[in-house]
PLY file of the C-alpha trace (Angstrom):
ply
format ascii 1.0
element vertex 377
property float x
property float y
property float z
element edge 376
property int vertex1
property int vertex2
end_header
275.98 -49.70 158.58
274.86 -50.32 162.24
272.06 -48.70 164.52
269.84 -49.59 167.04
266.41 -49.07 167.40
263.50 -50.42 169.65
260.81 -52.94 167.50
258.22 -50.26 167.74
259.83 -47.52 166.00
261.40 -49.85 163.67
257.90 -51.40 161.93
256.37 -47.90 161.23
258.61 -47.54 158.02
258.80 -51.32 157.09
255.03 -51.14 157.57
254.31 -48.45 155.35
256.77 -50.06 152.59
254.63 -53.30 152.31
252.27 -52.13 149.57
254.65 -50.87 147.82
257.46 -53.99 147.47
256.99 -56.66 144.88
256.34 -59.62 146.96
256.81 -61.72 144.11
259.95 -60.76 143.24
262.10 -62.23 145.96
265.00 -61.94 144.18
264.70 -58.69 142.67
265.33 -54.93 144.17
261.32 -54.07 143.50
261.09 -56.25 146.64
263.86 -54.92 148.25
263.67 -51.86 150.84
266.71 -50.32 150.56
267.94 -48.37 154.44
270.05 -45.80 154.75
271.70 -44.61 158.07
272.83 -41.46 158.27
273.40 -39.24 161.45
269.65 -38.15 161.26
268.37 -41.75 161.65
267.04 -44.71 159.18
265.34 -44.36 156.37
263.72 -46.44 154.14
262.68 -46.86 150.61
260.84 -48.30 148.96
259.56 -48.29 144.53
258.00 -50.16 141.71
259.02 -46.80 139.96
255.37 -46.14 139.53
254.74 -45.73 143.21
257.95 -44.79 146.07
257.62 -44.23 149.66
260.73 -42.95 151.43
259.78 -43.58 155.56
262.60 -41.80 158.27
262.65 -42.90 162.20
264.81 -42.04 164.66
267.51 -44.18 165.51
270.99 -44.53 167.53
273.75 -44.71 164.85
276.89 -46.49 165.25
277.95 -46.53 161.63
276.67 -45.16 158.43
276.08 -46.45 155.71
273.43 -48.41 153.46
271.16 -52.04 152.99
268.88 -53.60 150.29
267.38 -56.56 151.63
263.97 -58.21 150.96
261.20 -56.12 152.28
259.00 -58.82 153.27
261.48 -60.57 154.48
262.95 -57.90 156.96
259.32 -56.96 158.11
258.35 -60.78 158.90
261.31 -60.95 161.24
260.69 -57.91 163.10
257.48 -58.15 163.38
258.16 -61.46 165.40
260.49 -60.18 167.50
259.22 -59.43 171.41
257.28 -56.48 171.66
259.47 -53.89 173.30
262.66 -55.17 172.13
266.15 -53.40 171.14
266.81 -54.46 167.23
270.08 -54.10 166.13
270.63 -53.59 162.50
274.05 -53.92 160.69
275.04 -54.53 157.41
277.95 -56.95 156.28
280.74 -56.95 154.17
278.63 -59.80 151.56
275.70 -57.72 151.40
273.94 -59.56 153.97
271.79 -57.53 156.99
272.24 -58.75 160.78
269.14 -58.34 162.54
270.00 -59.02 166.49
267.66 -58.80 169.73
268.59 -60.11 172.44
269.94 -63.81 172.11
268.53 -63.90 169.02
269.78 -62.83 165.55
269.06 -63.10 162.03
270.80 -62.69 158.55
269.17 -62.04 155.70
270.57 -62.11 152.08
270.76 -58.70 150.75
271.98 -57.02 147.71
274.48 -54.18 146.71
272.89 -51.01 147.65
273.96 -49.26 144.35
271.90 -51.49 142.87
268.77 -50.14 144.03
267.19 -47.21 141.04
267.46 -43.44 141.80
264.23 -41.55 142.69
264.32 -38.57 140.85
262.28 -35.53 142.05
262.23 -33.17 139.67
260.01 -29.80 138.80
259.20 -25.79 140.47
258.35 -28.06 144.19
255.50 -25.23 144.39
253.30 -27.54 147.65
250.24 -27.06 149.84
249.97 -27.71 153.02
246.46 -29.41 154.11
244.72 -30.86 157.01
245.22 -34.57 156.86
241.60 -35.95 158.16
239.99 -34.07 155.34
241.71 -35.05 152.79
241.62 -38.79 154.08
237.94 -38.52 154.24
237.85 -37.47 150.72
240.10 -40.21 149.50
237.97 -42.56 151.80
234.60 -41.58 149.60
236.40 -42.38 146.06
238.75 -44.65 146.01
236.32 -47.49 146.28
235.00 -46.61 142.76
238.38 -46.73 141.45
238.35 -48.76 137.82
240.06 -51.76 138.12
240.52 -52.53 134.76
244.03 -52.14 132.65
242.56 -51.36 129.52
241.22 -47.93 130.64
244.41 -46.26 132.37
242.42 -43.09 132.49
240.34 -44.75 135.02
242.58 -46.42 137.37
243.05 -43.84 139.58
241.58 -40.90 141.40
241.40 -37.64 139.75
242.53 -34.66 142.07
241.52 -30.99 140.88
242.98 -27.62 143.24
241.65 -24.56 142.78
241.47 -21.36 144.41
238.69 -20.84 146.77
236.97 -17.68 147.47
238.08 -17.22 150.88
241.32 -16.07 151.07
244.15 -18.91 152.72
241.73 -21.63 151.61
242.05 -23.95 148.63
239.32 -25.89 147.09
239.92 -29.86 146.45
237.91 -31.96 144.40
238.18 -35.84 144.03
236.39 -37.91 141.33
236.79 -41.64 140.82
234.25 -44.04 138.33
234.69 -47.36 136.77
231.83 -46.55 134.41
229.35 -48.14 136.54
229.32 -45.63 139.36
231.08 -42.37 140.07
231.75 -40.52 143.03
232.75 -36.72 143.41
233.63 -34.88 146.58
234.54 -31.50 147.09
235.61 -29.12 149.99
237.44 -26.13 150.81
240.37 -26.57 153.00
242.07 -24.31 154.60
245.74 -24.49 152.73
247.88 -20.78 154.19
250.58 -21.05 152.07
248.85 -22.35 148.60
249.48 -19.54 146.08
246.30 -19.87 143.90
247.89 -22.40 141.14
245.37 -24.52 139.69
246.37 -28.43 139.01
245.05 -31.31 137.90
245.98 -35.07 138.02
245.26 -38.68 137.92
246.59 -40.04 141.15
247.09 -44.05 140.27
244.67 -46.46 142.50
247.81 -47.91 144.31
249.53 -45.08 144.84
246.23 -43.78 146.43
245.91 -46.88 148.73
249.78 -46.27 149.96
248.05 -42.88 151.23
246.09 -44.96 153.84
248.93 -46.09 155.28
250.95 -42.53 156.09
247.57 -41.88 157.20
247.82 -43.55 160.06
250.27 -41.79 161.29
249.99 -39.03 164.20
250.75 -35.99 161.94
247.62 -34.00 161.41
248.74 -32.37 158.27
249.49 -33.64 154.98
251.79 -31.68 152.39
250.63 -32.33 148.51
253.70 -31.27 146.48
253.78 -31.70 142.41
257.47 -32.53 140.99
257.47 -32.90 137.56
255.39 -35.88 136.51
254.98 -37.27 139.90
252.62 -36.25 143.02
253.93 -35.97 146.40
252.42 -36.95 149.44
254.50 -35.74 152.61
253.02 -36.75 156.41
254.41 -38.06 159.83
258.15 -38.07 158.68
256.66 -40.34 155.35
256.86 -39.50 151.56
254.90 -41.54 149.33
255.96 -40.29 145.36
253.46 -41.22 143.01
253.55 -40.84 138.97
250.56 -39.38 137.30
248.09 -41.25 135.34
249.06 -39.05 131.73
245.33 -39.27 130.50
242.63 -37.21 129.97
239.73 -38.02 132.28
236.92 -38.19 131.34
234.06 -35.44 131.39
232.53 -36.41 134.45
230.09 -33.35 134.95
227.70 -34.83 132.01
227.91 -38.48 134.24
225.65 -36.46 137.08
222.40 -36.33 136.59
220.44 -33.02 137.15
216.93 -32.67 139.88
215.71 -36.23 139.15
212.02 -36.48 138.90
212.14 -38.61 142.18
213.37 -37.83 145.38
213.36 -40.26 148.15
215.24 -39.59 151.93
215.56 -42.90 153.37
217.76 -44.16 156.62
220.95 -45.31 155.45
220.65 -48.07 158.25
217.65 -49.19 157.27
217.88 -49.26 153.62
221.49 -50.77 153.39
220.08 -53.89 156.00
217.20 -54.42 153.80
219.31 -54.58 150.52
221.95 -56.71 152.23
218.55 -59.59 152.54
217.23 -59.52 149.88
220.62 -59.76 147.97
222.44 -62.95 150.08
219.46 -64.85 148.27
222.45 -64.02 145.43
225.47 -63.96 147.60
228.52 -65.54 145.78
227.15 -64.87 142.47
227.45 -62.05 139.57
225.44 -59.55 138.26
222.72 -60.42 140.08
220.41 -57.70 139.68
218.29 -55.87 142.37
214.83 -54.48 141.40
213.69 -51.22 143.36
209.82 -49.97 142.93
209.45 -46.97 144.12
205.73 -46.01 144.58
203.49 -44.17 147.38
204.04 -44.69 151.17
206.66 -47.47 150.50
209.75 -48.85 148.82
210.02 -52.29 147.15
213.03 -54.64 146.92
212.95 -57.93 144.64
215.41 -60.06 143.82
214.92 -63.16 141.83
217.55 -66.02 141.84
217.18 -68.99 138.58
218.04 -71.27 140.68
217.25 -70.65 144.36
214.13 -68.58 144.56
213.07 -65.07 144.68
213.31 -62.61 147.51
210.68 -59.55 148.47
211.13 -56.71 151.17
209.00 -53.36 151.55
210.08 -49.98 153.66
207.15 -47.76 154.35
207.91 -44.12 153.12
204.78 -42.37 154.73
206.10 -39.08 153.39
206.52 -39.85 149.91
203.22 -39.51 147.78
204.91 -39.22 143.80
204.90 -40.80 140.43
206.01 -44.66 141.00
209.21 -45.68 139.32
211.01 -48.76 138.49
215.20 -49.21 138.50
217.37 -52.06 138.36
220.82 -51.73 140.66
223.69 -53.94 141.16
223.31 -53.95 145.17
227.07 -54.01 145.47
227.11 -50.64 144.28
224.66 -48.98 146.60
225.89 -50.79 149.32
229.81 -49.81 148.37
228.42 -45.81 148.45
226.61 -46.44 152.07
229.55 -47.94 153.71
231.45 -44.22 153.03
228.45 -42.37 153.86
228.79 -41.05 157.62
225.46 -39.60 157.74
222.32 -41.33 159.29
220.00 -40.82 156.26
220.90 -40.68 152.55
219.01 -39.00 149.42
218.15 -41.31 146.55
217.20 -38.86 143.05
215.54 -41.09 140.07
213.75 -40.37 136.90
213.32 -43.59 135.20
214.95 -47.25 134.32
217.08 -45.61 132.03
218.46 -43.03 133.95
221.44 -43.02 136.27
220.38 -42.61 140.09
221.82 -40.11 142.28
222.75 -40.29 145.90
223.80 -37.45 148.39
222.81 -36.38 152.19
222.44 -33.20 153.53
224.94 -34.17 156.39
227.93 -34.18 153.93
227.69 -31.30 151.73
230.12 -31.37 148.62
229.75 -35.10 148.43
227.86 -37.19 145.69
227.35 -40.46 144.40
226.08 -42.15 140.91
225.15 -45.39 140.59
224.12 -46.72 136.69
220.92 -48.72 136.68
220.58 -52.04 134.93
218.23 -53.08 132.11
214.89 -54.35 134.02
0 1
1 2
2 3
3 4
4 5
5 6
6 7
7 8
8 9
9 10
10 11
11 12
12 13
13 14
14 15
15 16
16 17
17 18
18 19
19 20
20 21
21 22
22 23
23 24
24 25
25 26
26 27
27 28
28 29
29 30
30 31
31 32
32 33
33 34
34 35
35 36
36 37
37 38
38 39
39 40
40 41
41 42
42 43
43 44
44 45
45 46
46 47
47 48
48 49
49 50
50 51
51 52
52 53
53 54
54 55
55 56
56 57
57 58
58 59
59 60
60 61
61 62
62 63
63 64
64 65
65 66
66 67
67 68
68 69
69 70
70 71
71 72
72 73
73 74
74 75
75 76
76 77
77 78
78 79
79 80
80 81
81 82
82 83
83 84
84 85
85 86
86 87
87 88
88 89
89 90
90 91
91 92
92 93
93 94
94 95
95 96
96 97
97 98
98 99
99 100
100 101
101 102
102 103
103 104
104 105
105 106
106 107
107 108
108 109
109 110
110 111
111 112
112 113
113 114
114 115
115 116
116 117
117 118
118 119
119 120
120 121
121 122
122 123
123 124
124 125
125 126
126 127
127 128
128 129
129 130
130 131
131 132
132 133
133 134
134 135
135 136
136 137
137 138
138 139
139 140
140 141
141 142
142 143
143 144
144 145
145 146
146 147
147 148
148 149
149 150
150 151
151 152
152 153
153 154
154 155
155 156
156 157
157 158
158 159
159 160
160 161
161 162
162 163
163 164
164 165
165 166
166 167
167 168
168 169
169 170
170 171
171 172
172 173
173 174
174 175
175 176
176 177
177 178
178 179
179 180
180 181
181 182
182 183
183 184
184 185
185 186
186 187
187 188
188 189
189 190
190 191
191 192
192 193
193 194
194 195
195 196
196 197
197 198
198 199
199 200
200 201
201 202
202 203
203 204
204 205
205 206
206 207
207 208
208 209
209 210
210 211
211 212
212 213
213 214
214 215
215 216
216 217
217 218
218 219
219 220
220 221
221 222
222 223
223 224
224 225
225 226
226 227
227 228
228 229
229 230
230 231
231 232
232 233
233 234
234 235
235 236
236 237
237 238
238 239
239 240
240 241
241 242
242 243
243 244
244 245
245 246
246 247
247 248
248 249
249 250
250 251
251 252
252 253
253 254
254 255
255 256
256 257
257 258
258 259
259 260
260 261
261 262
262 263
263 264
264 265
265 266
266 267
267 268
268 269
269 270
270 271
271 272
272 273
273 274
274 275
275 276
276 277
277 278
278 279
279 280
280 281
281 282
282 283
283 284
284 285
285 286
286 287
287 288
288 289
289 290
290 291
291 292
292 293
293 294
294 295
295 296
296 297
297 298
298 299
299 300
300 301
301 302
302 303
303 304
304 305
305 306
306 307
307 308
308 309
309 310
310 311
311 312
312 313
313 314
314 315
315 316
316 317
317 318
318 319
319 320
320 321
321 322
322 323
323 324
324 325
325 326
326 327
327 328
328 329
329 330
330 331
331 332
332 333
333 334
334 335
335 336
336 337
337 338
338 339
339 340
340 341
341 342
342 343
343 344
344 345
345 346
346 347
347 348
348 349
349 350
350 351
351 352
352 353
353 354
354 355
355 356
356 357
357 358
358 359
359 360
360 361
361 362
362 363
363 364
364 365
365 366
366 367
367 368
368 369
369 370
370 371
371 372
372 373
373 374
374 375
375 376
């Protein structure tokens, strides 16, 4: 294998292979990227058989062929290279890749390309073709809620639901992520011309989902969602990131959201967020700290108190609000977490009581909502 390519091109695929390698295992092809050059170009792939991402670039080919080398590795060195330089990359007879710019070159121990596992894409390939900043924006507002804990697999990843929408070309997406502490649900109608009406539903893992981010970034404005089998494919800006489904049942998150609650409150988002962030660094560093919120006419009340450092107090006048007064404990991580996704300027905040979960929307972003679980006052 040989070809040459300038740095810039080159660390767009080794990029979007980082969060997918095992940096731990050094030794091992799950932190390998294997490359393949071919007369179309490079690519490169990447697995941890849960999660692959198969990136293609351009590239001047001398000689076909095939590398595994570290992943890490391989980026490190490229990345240090001058900007604007002409990498040569070439593979040698011990399995070891030449990396040369300039006066300088590199060789890194590699491994026998065989040696790296087959991705198998399987299934009918039946695919939807989707505007890419919508369905970032929707993966933006959930992922953050995204359980974190093992011992719940059905959980640790977002759920997507397709339908068909009632305007004809269009398809109708729905994201849900909780942890059981909060949830958050988003739903739009995209416009998708060649979906054919076929309903699915998956569990798209939390890491696969962050790999997403990263083919994001690239300049294509259209993502292609394809299911294979078992796996979810994601297809944008000459990436494909192959992700295995979460095989659980999620769980019933319509009876999570609350209905009217008996208090509605429209607040600044600004405003609100800043005056939770001071009252809650008297707690900063610490856990389950909790924040009280009174809610009673012409104002809302913040209080946290601290065991060992003190107690803090802040008020926001509501002029506009003249109903019943009620009490709720939050973790302010959690309303914070749902105002940093929140684009709009203002946010709605629906309660009914200490017991019951709050629920927060805004009438600038329509098909979005948010639950945060109180905690015992």
């Amino acid at each position: 294998m040989k070809a040459t390519i300038d740095k810039g091109a080159l660390l767009v695929p080794l990029y979007r292979a980082q969060g997918v390698i095992d940096r731990k295992a050094a030794h091992n092809v799950l932190g390998c990227v294997h490359v393949a050059a071919s007369d179309d170009g490079l690519t490169f792939t990447a697995t941890d058989y849960d999660v692959t991402v198969r990136a293609e670039v351009s590239a001047t080919i001398t000689e076909p062929g095939a590398a595994l080398v570290n992943g890490k590795t391989l980026f490190d060195v490229v990345r240090a290279l001058p900007d604007g330089a002409t990498v040569e990359l070439s593979a040698e007879d011990n399995h070891r890749v030449r990396v040369e710019a300039g006066r300088a070159y590199y060789h890194l121990n590699g491994m026998a390309p065989e040696e790296f596992p087959e991705v198998v894409e399987e299934g009918d390939g039946k695919s939807l073709l989707l505007d890419k900043v919508q369905v970032e924006a929707m993966l933006r507002r959930t992922l953050f809620s995204v359980s974190v804990d093992d011992s719940r697999p059905a959980l640790n990843g977002v759920l997507l639901e397709i339908e068909a929408a009632a305007t004809e070309g269009h398809a109708l997406l729905r994201m849900v992520s909780t942890d059981g502490h909060r949830l958050s649900k988003v739903e739009r109608t995209i416009e998708a011309s060649d979906y054919d009406g076929t309903a699915w539903r998956c569990i798209i893992h939390r890491r696969g989902a962050a790999e997403l981010q990263r083919i994001f970034e690239g300049s294509d404005p259209a993502v292609r969602i394809e299911f294979l089998g078992r796996n979810v494919v994601f297809s944008s800006d000459k990436a494909r990131l192959q992700v295995r489904q979460i095989e659980e049942n999620f769980p019933e998150y319509q009876r999570v959201i609350p209905e009217q609650g008996d208090v509605t409150v429209t607040l600044s988002k600004e405003a609100l967020g800043a005056a939770i962030r001071r009252v809650s660094s008297l707690g900063s560093g610490g856990k389950h700290h909790m924040l009280r919120v009174d809610l009673d006419e012409g104002r809302l009340s913040l209080e946290m108190v601290h065991h060992d450092f003190g107690d803090a107090h802040e008020e926001i006048e509501i002029p506009d609000y003249d109903g019943q007064k009620v009490s709720v404990g939050f973790n302010p991580k959690y309303l914070l977490d749902v105002f940093s996704v929140i684009e709009a300027e203002t946010v709605t905040l629906e309660m009914s009581d200490q017991f019951s979960p709050c629920l927060v929307t805004s009438e600038d972003e329509p098909g979005a909502m948010f639950v945060v679980m109180p905690m015992r006052l």
